[in-house]
Structure formats: C-alpha cells, structure tokens
C-alpha positions as CSV (number, residue, x, y, z in Angstrom):
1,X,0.0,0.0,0.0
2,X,1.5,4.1,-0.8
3,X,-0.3,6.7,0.6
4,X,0.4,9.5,-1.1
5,X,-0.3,13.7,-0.1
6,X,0.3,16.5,-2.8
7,X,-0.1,19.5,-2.3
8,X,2.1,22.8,-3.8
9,X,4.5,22.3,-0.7
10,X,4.3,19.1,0.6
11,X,4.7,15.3,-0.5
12,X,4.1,12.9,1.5
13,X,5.3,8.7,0.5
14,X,4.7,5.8,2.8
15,X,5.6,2.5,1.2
16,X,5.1,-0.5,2.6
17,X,2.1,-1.6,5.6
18,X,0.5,1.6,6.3
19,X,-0.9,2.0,10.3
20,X,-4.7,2.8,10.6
21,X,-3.8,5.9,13.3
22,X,-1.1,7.1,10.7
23,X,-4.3,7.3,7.5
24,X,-6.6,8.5,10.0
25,X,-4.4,11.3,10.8
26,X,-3.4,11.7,7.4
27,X,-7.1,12.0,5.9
28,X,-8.1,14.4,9.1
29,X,-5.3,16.9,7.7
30,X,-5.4,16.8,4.1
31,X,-8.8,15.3,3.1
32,X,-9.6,15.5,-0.4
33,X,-6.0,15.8,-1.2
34,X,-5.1,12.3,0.3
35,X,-4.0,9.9,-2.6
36,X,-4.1,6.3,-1.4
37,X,-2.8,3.8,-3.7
38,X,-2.1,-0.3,-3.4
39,X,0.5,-1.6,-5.2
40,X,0.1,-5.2,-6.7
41,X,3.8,-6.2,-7.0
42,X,3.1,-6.2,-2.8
43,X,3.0,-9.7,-3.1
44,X,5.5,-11.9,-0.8
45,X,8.3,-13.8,-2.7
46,X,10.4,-16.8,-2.4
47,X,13.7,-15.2,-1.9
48,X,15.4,-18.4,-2.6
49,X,13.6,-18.1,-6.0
50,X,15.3,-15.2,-7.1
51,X,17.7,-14.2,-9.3
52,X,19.5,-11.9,-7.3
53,X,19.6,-14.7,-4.6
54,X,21.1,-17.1,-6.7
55,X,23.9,-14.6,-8.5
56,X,24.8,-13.7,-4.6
57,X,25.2,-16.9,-3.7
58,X,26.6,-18.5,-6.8
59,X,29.3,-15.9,-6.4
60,X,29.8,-16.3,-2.3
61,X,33.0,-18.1,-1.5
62,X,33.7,-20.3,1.8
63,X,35.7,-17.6,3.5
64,X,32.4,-15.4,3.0
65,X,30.2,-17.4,4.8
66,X,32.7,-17.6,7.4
67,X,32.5,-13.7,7.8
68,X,29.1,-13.4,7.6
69,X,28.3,-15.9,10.1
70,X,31.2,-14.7,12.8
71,X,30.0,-11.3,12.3
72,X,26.4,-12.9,12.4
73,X,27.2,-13.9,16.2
74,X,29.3,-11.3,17.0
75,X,33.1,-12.6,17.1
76,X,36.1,-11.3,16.2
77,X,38.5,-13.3,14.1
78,X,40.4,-13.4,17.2
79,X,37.7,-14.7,19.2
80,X,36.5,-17.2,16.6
81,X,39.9,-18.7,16.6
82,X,39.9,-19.5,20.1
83,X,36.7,-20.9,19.7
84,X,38.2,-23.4,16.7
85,X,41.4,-24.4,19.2
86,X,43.3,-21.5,19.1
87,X,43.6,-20.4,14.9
88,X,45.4,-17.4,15.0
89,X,43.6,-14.3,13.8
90,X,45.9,-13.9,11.1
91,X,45.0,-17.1,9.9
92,X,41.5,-16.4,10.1
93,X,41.9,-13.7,8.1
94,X,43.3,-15.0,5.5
95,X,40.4,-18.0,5.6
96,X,37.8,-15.2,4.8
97,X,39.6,-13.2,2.1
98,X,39.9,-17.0,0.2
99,X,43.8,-16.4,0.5
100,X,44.0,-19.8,2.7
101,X,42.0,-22.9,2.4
102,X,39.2,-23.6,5.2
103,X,40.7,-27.2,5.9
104,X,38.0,-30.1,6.6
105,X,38.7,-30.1,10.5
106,X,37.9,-26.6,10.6
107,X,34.9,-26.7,8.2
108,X,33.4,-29.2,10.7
109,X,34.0,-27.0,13.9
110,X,32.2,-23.8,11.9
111,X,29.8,-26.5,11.3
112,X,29.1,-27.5,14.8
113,X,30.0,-23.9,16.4
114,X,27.0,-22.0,13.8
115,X,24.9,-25.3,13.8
116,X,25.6,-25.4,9.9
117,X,25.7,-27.8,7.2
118,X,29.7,-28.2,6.6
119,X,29.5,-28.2,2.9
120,X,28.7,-23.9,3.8
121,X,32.5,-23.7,4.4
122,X,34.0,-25.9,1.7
123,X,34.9,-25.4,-1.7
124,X,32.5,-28.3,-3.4
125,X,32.5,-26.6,-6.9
C-alpha cells in the first residue's frame, strides 16, 4: 500500500504496511487531497527463487560465509579462533579473504559452532 499527499509544498510517501492511526491522521489533515494507492507487486516472494539470490550466492565463496556468520554472532576473528582451538587471527583472516583454504577439520568445527551444514565452508565446486 503508498499513501500519497500532494499539495504545492508538501509530498508525502509511505511505502510498505501503512498504520490505521497514521491514515486516520493523514485523511483528518489533508482530506480530499489524500491519494491512497495499493501496489500489486506487494505480493511476498520466495527469496530463494530469485535471481539476485542465486547470482549472490553463486558468487559467495567459503571464507564469506565464514565472515558473515562470525559477524552474524558477534566474534572477532580473534575470538573465533579460540573458539576453533586457538587459529590465530591472522589465519582467520586469510580463511575469509579466500587467501588460505578452510581445511575439513575446521569446516566441521564452523559447522558444529554456527549449527551449519559443513558443505557452507568448503569449496565443493
């Protein structure tokens, strides 16, 4: 749903669910001039369906998954080497920026320490 207000000075765009108390208040100010308008592409989506899923995964490496998930629960590469038996952070590092292999033994700690399928961490392609 967009409501819409135009008027010579003001414009007025809300996209997305609009509040009953926000219309009322919008339809007690500017009556006539209050444009409401529902847009059919509102419609939920399969994100997995996508294309723009699919390119961003088909282009997401190991070592990005590893980022996104540390960062997901709120470690630092130094903390998320002690949690995988002391990696240094350096090492780590160089895991996520796909400049060192994520070995097996470390894929399956990632695994078990983000409650992941270990294939997220390897290179299957």
């Amino acid at each position: 749903m967009q409501a819409a207000v135009k008027t010579p000075h003001t414009e007025i765009m809300i996209k997305g669910e609009v509040p009953d108390h926000i219309l009322a208040a919008l339809k007690a100010e500017y009556g006539d001039k209050l444009v409401i308008e529902k847009d059919d592409d509102d419609e939920p989506v399969n994100v997995f369906e996508t294309a723009w899923y699919k390119a961003t995964k088909a282009g997401m490496t190991p070592g990005d998954a590893m980022r996104i998930y540390r960062e997901l629960h709120g470690l630092t590469q130094e903390k998320l080497g002690e949690e995988l038996g002391g990696i240094p952070r350096q090492h780590i590092s160089n895991m996520e920026r796909g400049r060192r292999p994520i070995s097996i033994a470390t894929a399956k700690k990632l695994a078990k320490l983000f409650s992941l399928p270990i294939d997220r961490f390897l290179d299957l392609k």
